[in-house]
Structures are given as structure tokens and as C-alpha cells.
N, C-alpha and C positions, 0 to 999 in steps of 0.2 A: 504601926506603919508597915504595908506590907513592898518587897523590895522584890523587884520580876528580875531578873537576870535574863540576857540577852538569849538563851535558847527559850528560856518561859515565857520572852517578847513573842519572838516569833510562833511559839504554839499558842498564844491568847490570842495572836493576828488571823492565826490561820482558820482556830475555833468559829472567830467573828465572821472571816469571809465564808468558810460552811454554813453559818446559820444564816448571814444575808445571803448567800445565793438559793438554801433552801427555801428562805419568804418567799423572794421571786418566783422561784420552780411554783409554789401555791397560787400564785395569783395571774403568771404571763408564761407562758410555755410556749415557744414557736418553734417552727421548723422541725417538728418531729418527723422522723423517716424511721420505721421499723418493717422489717419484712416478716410477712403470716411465717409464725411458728409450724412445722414440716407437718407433725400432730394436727393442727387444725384446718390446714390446706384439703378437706375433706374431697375436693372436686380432680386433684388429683391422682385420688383411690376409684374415681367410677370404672368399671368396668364401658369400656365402648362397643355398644354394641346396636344396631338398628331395629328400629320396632318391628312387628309384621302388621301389617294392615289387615283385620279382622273382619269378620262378615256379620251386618248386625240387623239382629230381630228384636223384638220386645220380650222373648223368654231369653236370651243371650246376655241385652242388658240387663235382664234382671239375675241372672247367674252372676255375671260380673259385679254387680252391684254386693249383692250377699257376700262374695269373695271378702271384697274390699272392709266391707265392715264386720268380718270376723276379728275378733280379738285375739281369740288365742293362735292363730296361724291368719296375721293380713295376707293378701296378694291382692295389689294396686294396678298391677301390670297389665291386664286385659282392658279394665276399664279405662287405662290412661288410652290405651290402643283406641281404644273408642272414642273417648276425646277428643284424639287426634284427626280422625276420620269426622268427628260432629263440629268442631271449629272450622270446616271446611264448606260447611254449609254458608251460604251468602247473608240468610239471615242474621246467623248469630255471630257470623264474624264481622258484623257491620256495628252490630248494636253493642259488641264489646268492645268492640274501638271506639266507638262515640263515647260511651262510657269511660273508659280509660283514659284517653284523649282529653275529657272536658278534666277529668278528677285531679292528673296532675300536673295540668295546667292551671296560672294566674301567680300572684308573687306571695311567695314563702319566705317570711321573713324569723331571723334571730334575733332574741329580745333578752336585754338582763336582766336581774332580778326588780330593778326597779320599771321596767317594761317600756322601758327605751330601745331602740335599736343598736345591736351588738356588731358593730360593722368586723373588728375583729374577727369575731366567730362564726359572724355570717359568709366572711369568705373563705369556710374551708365548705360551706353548702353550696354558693349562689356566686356566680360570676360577676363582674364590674357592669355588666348592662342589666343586671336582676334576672337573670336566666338560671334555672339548676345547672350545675356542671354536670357534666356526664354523666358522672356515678351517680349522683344524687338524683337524678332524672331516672336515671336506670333502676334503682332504690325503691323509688317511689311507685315505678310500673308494676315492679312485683310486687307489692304489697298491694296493690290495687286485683293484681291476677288471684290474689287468694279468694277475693270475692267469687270467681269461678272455677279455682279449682278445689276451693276447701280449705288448705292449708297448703304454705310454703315454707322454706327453707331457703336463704340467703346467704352468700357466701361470701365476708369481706375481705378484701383484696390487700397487699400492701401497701404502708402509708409512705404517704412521699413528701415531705412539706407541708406535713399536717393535713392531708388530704388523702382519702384513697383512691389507688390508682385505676380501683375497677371494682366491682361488684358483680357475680356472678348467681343464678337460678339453679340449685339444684335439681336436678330433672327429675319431674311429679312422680316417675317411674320408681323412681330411688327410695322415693319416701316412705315411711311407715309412722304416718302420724301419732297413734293412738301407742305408740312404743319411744316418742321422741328422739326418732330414729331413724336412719336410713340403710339401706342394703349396699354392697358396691355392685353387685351384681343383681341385674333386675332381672333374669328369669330365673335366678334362683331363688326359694319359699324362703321367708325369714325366718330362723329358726334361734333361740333366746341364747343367749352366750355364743353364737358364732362365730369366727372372724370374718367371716362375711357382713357382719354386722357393724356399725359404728354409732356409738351414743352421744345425742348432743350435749345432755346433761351435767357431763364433765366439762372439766378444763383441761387443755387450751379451746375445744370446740365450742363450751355452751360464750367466749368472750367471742371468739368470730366469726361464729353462726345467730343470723338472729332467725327467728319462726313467727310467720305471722297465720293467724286465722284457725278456726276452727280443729281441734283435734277429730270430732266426730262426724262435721258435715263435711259432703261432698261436694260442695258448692252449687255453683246455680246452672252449669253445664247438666250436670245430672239432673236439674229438674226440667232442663229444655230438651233432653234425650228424647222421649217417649214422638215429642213434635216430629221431631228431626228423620227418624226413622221411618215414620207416616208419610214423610215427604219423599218417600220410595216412589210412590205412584207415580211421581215422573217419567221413570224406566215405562210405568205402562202407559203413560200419555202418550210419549213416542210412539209407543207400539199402534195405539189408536191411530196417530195419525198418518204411519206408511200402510195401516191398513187401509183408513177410510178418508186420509186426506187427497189422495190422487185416485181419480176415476180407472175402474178397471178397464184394460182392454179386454175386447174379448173378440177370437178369431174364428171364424166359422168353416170348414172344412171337411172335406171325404178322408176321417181315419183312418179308412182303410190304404190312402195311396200314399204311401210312406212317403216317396220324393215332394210331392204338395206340403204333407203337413211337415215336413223337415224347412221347407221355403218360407214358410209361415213363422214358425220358431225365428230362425233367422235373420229375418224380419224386427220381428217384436223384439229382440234382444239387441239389434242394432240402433231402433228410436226411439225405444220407453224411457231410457236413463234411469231404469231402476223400477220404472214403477210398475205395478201387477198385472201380469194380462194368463188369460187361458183360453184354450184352442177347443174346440169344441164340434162335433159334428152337427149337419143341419138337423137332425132328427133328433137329439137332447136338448133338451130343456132343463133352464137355470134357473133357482129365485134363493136372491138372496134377502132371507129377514132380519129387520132390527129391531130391537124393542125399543117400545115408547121411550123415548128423551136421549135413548142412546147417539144421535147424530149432532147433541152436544154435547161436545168433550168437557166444557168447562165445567159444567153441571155436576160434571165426574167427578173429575181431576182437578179443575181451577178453584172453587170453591174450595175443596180441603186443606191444598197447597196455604191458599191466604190464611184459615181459619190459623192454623199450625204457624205462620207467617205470626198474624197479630199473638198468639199467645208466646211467640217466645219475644216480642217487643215487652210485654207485659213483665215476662219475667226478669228480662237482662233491666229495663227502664221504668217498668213500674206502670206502663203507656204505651199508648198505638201512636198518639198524634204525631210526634217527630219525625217517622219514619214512613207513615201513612201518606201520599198522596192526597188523599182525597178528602183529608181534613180541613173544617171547618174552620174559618178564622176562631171565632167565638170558642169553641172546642181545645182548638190546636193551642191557645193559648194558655187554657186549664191545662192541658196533656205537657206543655211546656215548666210549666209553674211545677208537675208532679214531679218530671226528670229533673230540674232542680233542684228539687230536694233532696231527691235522691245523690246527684254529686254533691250537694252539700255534706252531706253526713258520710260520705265517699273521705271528702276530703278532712273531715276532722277525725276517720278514722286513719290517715295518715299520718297526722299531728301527731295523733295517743302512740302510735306506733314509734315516729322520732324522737318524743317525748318519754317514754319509760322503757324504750328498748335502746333506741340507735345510739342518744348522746349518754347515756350510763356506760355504753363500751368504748364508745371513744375517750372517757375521762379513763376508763380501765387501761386503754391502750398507752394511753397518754398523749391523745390527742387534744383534750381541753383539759385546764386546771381542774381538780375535784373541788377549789373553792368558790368554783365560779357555779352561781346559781343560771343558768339561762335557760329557754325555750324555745321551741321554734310555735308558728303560725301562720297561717294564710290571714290574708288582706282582704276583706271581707267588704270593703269600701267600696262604694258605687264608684265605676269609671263611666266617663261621658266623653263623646265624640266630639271635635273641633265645632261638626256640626250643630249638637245639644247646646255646645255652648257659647256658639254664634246667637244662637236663638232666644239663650237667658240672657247674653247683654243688651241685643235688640229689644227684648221685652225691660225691660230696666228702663233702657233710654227713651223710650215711649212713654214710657210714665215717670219721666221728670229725672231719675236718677243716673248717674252714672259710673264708672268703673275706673279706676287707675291703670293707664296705660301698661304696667310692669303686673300689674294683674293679671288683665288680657292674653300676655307675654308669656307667665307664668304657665297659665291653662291651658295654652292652646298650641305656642309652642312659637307662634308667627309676632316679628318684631310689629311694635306699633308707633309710627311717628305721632308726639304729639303734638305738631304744628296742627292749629286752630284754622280751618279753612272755612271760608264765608259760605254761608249756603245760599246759592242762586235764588230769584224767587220764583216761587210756584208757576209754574207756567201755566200748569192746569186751570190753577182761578183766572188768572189775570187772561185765559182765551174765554173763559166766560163770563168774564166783567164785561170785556169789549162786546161780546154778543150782548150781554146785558142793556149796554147804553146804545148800541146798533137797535133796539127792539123798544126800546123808550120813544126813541127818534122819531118812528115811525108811526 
């Protein structure tokens, strides 16, 4: 018989409540709030400092490019500069936003292990009307940007209620991908053991920094470079057209009487508004030649501009038709069906991404229990219009069948009385019966 005595009461009580509040802590954790460790707050070691806006050729980028993918001495800094300057471009800053745009948009859902929906743990992702929260939308953009820049670095913010407050981009500048690493100062060269250097590899950094994308590609910016550059020749389409788009003047005069040809200038500089004229004595002679095709620009300039147009459609989407005007239904459809797929595979490289990087740090953090198996995923389920599916109950009721009122209700969103109304008769026959027995008659 064993006998507790009143302090051995209380330490067996106390042991019990330890070990049931630790089951708990395994299985329901909420409201965690923890603030980023000073160590892995990497974003408030950068250096601030503004890029310079660089001047770019085809031997430049490719200097830059070589930089970049040196291993033993990276420097990312020129070509981020480039970048900068190539996202500015209309084409490719349209077709990454379409891109981006479609990827992390549609509903992302948390699933437990039995692949139900994890409402719990879905609301430290996904707001009450199925929207990403902030952060999470924010999250998602950069992981999508590594498709064009290569690789990124992610920076997560303090937790608040089991959520983060913010998510922040390390800037592409910073980075030294192929070193798992970043510089604080981006015009200085990385150099191995520096303190200018910061590794994400350790801890506290490698739990609140996540990295997505390739250590060795450049992304798809670098292979729409070469386009981007070509589309320089706009500078000289201008030039074509304040040379050859407005008619010269041209003013006829005795050079030799200075007060004449001074009244002439005068003249021409007060009505042209800019455009060419020259003074010329009666006794010279002008001819101005062109060469065959030169008096269309487009021929020049317009055609290459599109050509350099469609190939970085090709590379951001895979396709012309989206973006192309001038596409074919029949076409545009195919070209439709391609960028589709493209964000499809967009988007379950987000998943892999939340999936083996995001929710492993948050159980680290102690944001989710580590006994909780879950997932995230996108909803891959066909959505239909009010309209689509005005059109399947009408097809139904045509052919005999029909739908439950709270059905109807359910899909489309619009209440449905089911009071039973007599349907009037046909008026259409019954005016053509009456002609019917009108034409018998007679």
C-alpha cells in the first residue's frame, strides 16, 4: 500500500497537470506571438543604399551576366541594375503580371492529414471570406518572382496570434545565391568569411528566412534581356520620324543680304513649331535621296519591335495569343489552353514551396503543433457562372427533369420561391389554331 502525503499530493498533482498541459501544447497551440530573433531580422542589417541606372548593350549584358555566375567572387549588382531598367519595358512588365496575377490567385485551402479541411489552421493563411491574408498573398508573390529572378530570399516577420505580421523580399541585390547567402552591402564584392556577409544556413536565419528557386538560373528576365535591348530602336524610330515625318521647309533667298536672310530665319522659327526648314540661295540646288523602303519606318523599326514583342510573350507565357491582338479565336484558344498550364504548374510550385519549406518553420516557430500532420492546396474544381448554371437547370427542365429549390439556392447564390405557378397556355399555337379553323372555313 503505497501512502502520498500531503506535499507528495501536491507534486503527483502538479506532475499530472505538466503532462496534460504538455498533450495539449502537441496537439492545439493557439495564439502564439513571438517576435523575430535580432540574429535573424537579416533586413535590418541591409545596407540602404540606391541603385544607379546603367547603360545597356548586348556585350554589357553579357559582362554582367559572366559576373553574376562567377562562383568564386559572385557580383549580382550590375545585372540586378539591368533588371531594373528591363522590367520597365511594357512588354515584360505586363506578361509578369499576368503571370503572377493568375498564379496566386484562386482558393488555397488547409487540409489534415485525413484531407478534410483544417479550418483551424487555415486561419492563420486565409481570411473568413477565403482570401490570402496579407502576408500570405505577399508570400506567395515572391515565390512566384523567383521564376524571374532566379532565386529569392524571404524574410519572416513577427508572429502575432499565430500569424505573421509581415513578410518581407530581400532585395535581388543582396543576394549571393550560389553561397546561400547574402551581402549587407551590395556594392561591395562578397568576399568568404566577411562580416559583410550573412549566411542563411545557420540558425536563427536558415528558421526565418525561407529561399525559393534556383541557385544557378537567372531566371527568365535574363533570357528576355537580349529582346529588350533590341527594342532600343525606338530611340531611332523617333529620330526617323522628326526627320522624315514632317515636310521640310525650305526658304529661297539672296545670301548674300544678311538683313533678308536674317527675316527669313525669323520667320521659319516663329511658324514651324519645331519642324526642319533651310534657307537656301536661288542658284543652289538640293536633292534629297532615300533608299528603297526607307520612307517606311515600320518595315525598319515596327516589325522588329513586335518580333522581340512576341518572343518575350513566349518566354514570360509560353504564347503569343493572350497578349496578341490579332489572334485567332481558334488559335487564341490553343495559346490560352498553353498559359494555363503554365499557371498551373505556377501554382503547385507554390504548394511544394508551403508544403516542405513554409509550414516545417512555422511548427519550428511554434506556430502549428509538430503533431499535426496538415497541407495546403489549391482548389482545382471547376467554378461556373450564375450564368453556366442558369443554363444547366434550363437544359434539365427541358428534358423532363428538375432541381431542388435549396439546390438552385445553393449554386447560384439567388433565393428561389417554390410556390408552383400555372403556366398560361401557349399563345403561340392557340393564334395558329385560330388561323387554322379561319382557313378550313374558307
Amino acid at each position: 500500500m503505497r501512502i502520498i502525503t500531503k506535499s507528495g499530493e501536491a507534486k503527483l498533482e502538479s506532475e499530472i497537470r505538466n503532462a496534460v498541459s504538455k498533450e495539449i501544447r502537441k496537439t492545439h497551440i493557439r495564439n502564439i506571438s513571438q517576435d523575430i530573433p535580432e540574429r535573424a531580422n537579416v533586413t535590418d542589417k541591409l545596407v540602404q543604399d540606391a541603385m544607379e541606372r546603367v547603360s545597356k548593350s548586348i556585350s554589357q549584358w553579357r559582362t554582367a551576366v559572366e559576373s553574376a555566375e562567377d562562383l568564386d567572387n559572385p557580383d549580382r549588382e550590375e545585372l540586378i541594375q539591368m533588371y531594373k531598367d528591363f522590367i520597365d519595358d511594357y512588354q515584360l512588365f505586363a506578361t509578369m503580371q499576368a503571370r503572377t496575377t493568375k498564379a496566386v490567385s484562386g482558393a488555397f485551402i488547409i487540409y489534415d492529414e485525413k484531407g478534410d479541411k483544417d479550418e483551424e489552421e487555415m486561419a492563420k493563411f486565409i481570411d473568413p471570406k477565403g482570401f490570402p491574408l496579407p502576408w500570405f498573398r505577399k508570400f506567395m508573390t515572391i515565390v512566384e518572382e523567383a521564376k524571374f529572378y532566379g532565386w529569392e530570399a524571404i524574410q519572416l516577420g513577427d508572429v502575432i496570434d499565430d500569424r505573421f505580421n509581415g513578410v518581407e523580399k530581400i532585395p535581388e541585390q543582396n543576394l549571393v545565391p550560389c553561397k546561400d547567402a547574402m551581402i549587407k552591402d551590395h556594392s561591395m564584392s562578397y568576399q568568404e568569411g566577411s562580416e559583410n556577409v550573412i549566411y542563411f544556413e545557420e540558425d536563427p536565419q536558415d528558421t526565418w528566412i525561407v529561399r525559393v528557386g534556383s541557385k544557378i538560373d537567372l531566371g527568365l528576365i535574363n533570357k528576355c534581356a537580349p529582346y529588350i535591348v533590341w527594342k532600343g530602336v525606338f530611340g531611332n524610330w523617333s529620330q526617323h520620324a522628326s526627320i522624315f515625318g514632317m515636310p521640310m521647309r525650305v526658304g529661297t533667298t539672296d545670301l548674300a543680304d544678311t538683313e533678308r536672310k536674317q527675316n527669313l530665319i525669323n520667320a521659319f522659327e516663329s511658324v514651324t513649331g519645331g519642324a526642319q526648314w533651310m534657307i537656301k540661295d536661288p542658284l543652289d540646288e538640293i536633292e534629297l535621296i532615300e533608299r528603297s523602303g526607307s520612307a517606311d519606318p515600320h518595315n525598319i523599326y515596327g516589325m522588329l519591335i513586335e518580333k522581340c514583342d512576341q518572343a518575350i510573350s513566349k518566354i514570360i507565357l509560353s504564347q503569343t495569343g493572350t497578349t496578341d491582338e490579332k489572334a485567332f479565336s481558334g488559335s487564341a484558344n490553343v495559346h490560352e489552353n498553353t498559359e494555363d498550364g503554365v499557371i498551373f504548374s505556377d501554382k503547385l510550385d507554390i504548394a511544394a514551396v508551403v508544403n516542405e519549406q513554409l509550414i516545417p518553420r512555422m511548427k519550428k516557430i511554434g506556430m502549428i503543433s509538430d503533431s499535426k500532420k496538415i497541407f495546403g492546396s489549391w482548389d482545382f474544381s471547376e467554378k461556373m457562372t450564375i450564368e453556366q448554371w442558369s443554363k444547366v437547370f434550363l437544359t434539365l427542365s427541358q428534358a423532363g427533369f428538375s432541381a431542388p429549390a435549396s439546390e438552385v439556392t445553393r449554386v447560384t447564390g439567388i433565393e428561389i420561391d417554390e410556390t408552383v405557378v400555372a403556366v398560361p397556355e401557349n399563345k403561340t399555337f392557340s393564334v395558329m389554331n385560330m388561323y387554322d379553323k379561319y382557313l378550313n372555313k374558307k
